[in-house]
C-alpha positions as CSV (number, residue, x, y, z in Angstrom):
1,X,70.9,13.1,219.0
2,X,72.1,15.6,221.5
3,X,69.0,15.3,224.4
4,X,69.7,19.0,225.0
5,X,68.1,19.9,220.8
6,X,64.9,20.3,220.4
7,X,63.4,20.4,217.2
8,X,59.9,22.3,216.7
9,X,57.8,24.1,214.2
10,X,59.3,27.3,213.8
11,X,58.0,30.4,215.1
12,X,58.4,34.2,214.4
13,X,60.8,34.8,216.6
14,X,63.1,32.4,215.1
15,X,63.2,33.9,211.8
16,X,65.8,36.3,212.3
17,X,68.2,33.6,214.4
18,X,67.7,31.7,210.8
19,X,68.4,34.3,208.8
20,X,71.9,34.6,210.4
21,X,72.5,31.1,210.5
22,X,72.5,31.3,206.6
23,X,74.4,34.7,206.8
24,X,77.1,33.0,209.0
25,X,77.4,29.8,206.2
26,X,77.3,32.9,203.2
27,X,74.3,31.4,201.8
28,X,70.9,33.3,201.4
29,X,68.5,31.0,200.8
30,X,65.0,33.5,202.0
31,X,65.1,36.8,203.3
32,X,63.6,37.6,206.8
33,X,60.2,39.1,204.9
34,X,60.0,36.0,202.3
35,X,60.6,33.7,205.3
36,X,57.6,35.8,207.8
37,X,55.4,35.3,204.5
38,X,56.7,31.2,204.0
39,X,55.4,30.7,207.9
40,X,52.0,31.7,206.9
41,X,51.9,29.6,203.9
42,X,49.6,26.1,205.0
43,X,51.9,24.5,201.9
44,X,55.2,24.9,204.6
45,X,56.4,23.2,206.9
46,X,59.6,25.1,208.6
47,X,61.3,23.3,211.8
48,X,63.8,24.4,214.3
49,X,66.6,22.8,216.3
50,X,66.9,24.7,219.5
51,X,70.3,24.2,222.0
52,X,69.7,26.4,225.3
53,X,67.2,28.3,223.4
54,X,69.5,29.1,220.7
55,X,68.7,28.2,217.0
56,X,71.5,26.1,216.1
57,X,69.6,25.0,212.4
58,X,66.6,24.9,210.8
59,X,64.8,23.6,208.2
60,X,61.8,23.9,205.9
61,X,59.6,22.1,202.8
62,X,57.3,23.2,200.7
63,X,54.4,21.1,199.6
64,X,51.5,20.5,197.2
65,X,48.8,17.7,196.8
66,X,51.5,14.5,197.1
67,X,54.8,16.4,196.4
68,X,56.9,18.2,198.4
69,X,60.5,20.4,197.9
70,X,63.0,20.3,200.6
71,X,64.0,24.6,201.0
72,X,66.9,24.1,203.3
73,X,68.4,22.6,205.9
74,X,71.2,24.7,207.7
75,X,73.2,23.9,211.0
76,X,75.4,26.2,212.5
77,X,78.9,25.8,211.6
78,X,79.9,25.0,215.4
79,X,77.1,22.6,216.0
80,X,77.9,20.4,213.0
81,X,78.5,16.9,213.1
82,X,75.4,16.6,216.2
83,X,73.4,15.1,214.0
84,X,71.2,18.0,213.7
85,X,70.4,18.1,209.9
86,X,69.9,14.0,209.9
87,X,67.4,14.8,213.1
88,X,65.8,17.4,211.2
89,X,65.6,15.7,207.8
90,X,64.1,12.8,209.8
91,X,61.4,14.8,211.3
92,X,60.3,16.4,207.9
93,X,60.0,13.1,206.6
94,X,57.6,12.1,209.2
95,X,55.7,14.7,208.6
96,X,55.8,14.2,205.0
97,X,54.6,10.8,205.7
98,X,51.9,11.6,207.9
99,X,50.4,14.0,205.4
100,X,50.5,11.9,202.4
101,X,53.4,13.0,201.0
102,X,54.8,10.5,198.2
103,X,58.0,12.2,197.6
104,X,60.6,15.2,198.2
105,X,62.8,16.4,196.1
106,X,65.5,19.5,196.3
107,X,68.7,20.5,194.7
108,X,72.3,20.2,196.5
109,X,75.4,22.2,195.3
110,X,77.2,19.1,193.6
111,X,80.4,20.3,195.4
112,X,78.6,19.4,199.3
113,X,79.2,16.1,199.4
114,X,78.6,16.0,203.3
115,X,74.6,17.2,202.3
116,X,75.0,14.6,199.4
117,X,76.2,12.3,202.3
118,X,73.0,12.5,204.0
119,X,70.6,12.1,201.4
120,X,72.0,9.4,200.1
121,X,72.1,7.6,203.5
122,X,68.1,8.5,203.8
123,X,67.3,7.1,200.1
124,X,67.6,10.0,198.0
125,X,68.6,9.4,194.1
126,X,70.1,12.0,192.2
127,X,67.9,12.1,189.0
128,X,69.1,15.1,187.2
129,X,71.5,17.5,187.1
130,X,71.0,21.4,186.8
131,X,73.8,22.9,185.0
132,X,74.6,26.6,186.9
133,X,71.7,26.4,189.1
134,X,73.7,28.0,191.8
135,X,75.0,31.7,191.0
136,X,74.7,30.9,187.6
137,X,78.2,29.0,188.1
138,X,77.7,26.1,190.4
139,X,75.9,22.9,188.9
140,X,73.1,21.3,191.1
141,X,72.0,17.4,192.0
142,X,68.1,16.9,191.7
143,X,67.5,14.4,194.0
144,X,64.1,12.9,195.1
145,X,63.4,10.8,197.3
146,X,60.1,8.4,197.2
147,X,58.2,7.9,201.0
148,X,56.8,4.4,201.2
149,X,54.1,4.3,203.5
150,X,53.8,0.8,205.5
């Protein structure tokens, strides 16, 4: 990873640099009030990746008992290819792991094959398919992926 990233627990003055992040990739995955009202939630976890003080991606699960569900993971379009989002995904499986976490799962657009690209390459299996998840005109992957703890 680029030394100059930092990746931390986000804060609420990051919420509106992640808001435009998704604005700028035409995505709206939370709205600034949903995302202020996620932060507060002991069941998230949302991260940041930081370049010069500048949000450059975040990311964020959502978790119950032994089961968690990947929100997002967005990386500015200029920043891509940084490893940002494999950084990021890394870190929120550590954290999955230290809290007990058996597995995560989330759905991906089945036409990003770069985000396909990286679960995969962490262990994620596609396990089902939901059929105009996105927009009502996009399918969706249902991938999970189970932590094993050492």
């Amino acid at each position: 990873m680029n030394n100059n990233i930092k990746i931390s627990v986000m804060k609420k003055q990051d919420i509106q640099d992640s808001i435009n992040l998704e604005k700028s990739h035409n995505i709206k995955i939370l709205s600034e009030n949903i995302l202020e009202s996620e932060l507060k939630n002991n069941n998230n976890y949302f991260i940041t990746a930081k370049l010069s003080n500048k949000v450059v991606g975040y990311a964020g699960v959502s978790y119950v008992l032994d089961s968690a569900d990947l929100i997002s993971i967005v990386v500015d379009k200029e920043h891509t290819h940084m490893k940002i989002a494999t950084n990021m995904l890394e870190n929120i499986i550590s954290f999955c792991n230290k809290n007990n976490i058996k597995e995560i799962l989330l759905e991906v657009r089945k036409s990003n094959m770069a985000a396909q690209s990286l679960y995969l390459k962490f262990g994620f299996e596609i396990i089902s398919i939901r059929k105009k998840y996105y927009n009502n005109t996009e399918d969706a992957y249902v991938m999970k992926l189970n932590i094993n703890r050492a």
